[in-house]
N, C-alpha and C positions, 0 to 999 in steps of 0.2 A: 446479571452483568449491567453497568451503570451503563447508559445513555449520553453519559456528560464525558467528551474525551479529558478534560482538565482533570479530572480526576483521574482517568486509566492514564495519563500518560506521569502525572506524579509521580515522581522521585525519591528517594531517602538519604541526604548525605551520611555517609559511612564515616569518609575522609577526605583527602583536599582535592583527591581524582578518582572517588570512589564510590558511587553512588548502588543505588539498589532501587528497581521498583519488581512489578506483581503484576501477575496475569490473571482480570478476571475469569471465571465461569463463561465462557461463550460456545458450549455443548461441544466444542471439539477438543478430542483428545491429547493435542500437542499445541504447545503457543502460538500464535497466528504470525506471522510473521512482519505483517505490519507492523505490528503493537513493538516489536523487537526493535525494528526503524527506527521507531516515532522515538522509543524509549533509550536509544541509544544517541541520538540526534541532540535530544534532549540534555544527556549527560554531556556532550560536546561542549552545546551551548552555556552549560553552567562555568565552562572554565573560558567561555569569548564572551566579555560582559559588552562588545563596542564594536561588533563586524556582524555582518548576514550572510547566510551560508550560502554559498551558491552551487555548488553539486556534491555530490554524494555518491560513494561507491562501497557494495558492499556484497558481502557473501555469506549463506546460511552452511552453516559445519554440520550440524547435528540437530535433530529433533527437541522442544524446546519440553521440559516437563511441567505442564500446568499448575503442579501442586506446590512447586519450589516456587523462591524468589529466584530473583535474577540481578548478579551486581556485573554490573558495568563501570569499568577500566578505561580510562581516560590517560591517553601517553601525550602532551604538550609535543607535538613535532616541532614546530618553530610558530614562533608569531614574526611576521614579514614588517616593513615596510605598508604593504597596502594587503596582503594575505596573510592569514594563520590558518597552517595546516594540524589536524586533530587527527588521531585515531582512537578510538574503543575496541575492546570486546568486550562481547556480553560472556558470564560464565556461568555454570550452575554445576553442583557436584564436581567440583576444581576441573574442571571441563572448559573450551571455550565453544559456545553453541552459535556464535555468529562474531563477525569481525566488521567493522565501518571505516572507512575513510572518508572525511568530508574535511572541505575548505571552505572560510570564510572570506571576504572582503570588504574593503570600505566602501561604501556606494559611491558613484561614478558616473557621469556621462559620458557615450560613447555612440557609436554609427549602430542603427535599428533597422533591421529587416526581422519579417514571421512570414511562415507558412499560413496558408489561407485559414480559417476554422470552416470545417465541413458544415453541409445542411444538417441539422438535425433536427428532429418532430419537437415542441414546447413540452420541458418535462411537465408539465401541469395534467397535461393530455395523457400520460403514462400511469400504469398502475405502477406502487409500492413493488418490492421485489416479494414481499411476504402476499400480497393481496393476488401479483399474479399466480404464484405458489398453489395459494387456497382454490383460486380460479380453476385448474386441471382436475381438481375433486378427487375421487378414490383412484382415481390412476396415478397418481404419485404416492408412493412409499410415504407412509403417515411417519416415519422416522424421520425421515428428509425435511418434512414440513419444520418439525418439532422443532427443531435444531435451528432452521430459518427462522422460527418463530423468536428464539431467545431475544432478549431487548439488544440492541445495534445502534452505537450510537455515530451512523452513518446511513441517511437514506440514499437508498439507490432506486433509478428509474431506467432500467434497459429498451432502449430501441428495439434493439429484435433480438428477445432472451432465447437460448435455447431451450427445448423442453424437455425437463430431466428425467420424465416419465416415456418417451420415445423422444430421443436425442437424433437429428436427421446430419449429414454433413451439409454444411454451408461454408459461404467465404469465408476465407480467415481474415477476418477485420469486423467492428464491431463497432458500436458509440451507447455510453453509458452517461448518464447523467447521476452528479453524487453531490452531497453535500452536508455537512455536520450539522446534526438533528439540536444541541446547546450551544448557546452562543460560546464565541470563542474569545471577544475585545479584541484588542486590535495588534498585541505583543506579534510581530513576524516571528517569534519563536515558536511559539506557542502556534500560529497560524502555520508556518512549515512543519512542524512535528503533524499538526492533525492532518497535513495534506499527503504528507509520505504514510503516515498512516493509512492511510484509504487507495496510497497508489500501487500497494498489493492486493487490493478488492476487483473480482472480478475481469482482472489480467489474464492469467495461466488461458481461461476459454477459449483466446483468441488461437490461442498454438493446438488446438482440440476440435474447433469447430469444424476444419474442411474435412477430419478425420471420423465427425459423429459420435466423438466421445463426450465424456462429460468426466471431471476432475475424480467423483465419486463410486464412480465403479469399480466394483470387486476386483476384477484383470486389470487395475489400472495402476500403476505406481507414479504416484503422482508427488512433485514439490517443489517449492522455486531453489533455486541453485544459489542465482546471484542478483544484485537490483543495486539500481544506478536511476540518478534522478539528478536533475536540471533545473534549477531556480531561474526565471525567466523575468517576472516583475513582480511586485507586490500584488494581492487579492484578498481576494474576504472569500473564506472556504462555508461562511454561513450563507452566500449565497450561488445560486445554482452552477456548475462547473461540470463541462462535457469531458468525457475520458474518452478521443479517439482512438483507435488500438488498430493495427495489421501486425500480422504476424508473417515475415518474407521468409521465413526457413523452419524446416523442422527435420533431424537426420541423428543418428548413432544413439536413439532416447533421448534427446533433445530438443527444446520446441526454444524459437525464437519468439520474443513480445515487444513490440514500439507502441511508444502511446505518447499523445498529446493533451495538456491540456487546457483548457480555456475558458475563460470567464465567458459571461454570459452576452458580455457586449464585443466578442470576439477575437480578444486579448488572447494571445499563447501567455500562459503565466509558469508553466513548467513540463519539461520533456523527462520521459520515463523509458527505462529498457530492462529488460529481464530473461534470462534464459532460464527455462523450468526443465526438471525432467518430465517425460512422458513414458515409460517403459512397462509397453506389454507385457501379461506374462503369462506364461505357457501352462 
């Protein structure tokens, strides 16, 4: 799997709203579904050559098959005044395996308030997510490793990871620090596709943690539902970005997710929500 998102998020025009890309090799068995985001986001953007998207809302239908392409369907809802609204869906085997809404607008000033950004430890001071992995030694399933191991072109530094070799319950709320391992330049499209990319990276845990699971367990039926995301200001996703998360609800196999997130000098740059399933099974 390449390391350089420019590349995984790459496109193929078909037709005038019809684009296609590809899911690399990342050892899991069904498309990640960030990469579906990013990839859909993407196609959006190919038909708004003059606005920046400012949220997103979207829903995962069906399991993504890693071995297919994926074209993505682009429906021109209206271009506004000051908004153009887009939808996609992604398809594969005349299927639609996920659906997006997102809206653009003209940039604009307007009345500013943010939510605080929490303390968080300097990700410098944090191991790799692979290094703490290797850290736990033969008590972690050398599968689990492997898989972690594949090239990610997303470094992640967790505050306080859970341990997927004895998974204990803790608060549901978490801070991760991420940021794109190739540089990105400076296109906002390009810098929003890579950042909704990554804003299905270690999310689902927070709806898991008070319960002492972990995403990968055999009894576990695990996967995001739906995901919704907030463009807040401009950022550089090449440098360091905390991912706040609490998770206020979990009921009926359903786990609620909030996240924040922020630049390094304390900027909220984009809000994120996601309902996963969680469903035990007997």
């Amino acid at each position: 799997m390449p390391e350089n998102l420019v590349e995984i998020l790459a496109l193929e025009t078909i037709e005038v709203n019809l684009f296609r890309g590809v899911s690399p090799n990342d050892g899991f068995p069904r498309i990640f579904g960030g990469l579906v985001i990013a990839q859909a986001l993407t196609a959006a953007y190919k038909t708004v050559p003059d606005r920046v998207c400012h949220s997103l809302h979207a829903y995962f239908i069906r399991p993504g098959d890693i071995n297919a392409p994926v074209l993505y369907e682009v429906e021109r809802a209206r271009d506004g005044g000051t908004f153009t609204t887009r939808r996609v869906a992604a398809i594969q085997h005349g299927e639609q395996i996920f659906n997006l809404a997102c809206s653009f607008q003209t940039p604009e000033e307007g009345l500013e308030h943010q939510a605080p950004m929490p303390f968080a430890v300097d990700p410098e001071t944090l191991p790799t997510n692979v290094d703490y992995l290797r850290s736990l030694g033969e008590a972690l399933d050398p599968q689990f490793l492997r898989m972690a191991e594949f090239p990610r072109p997303i470094d992640l530094r967790w505050v306080d990871p859970q341990n997927p070799a004895l998974p204990v319950a803790k608060p549901p709320a978490k801070e991760v620090w991420m940021r794109a391992k190739a540089p990105l330049g400076d296109d906002v499209r390009l810098q929003q596709a890579a950042l909704a990319y990554a804003s299905d990276m270690a999310f689902m845990d927070s709806a898991l943690r008070p319960h002492g699971l972990i995403w990968t367990m055999p009894n576990l039926q695990a996967a995001s539902l739906d995901h919704a995301m907030w463009f807040h200001h401009p950022f550089d996703f090449n440098a360091w970005t905390l991912f706040a998360q609490d998770s206020p609800s979990a009921s009926q196999g359903r786990g609620l997710v909030r996240g924040q997130m922020f630049s390094r000098d304390g900027r909220l740059v984009a809000s994120v929500a996601q309902e996963c399933l969680m469903r035990l099974r007997k």
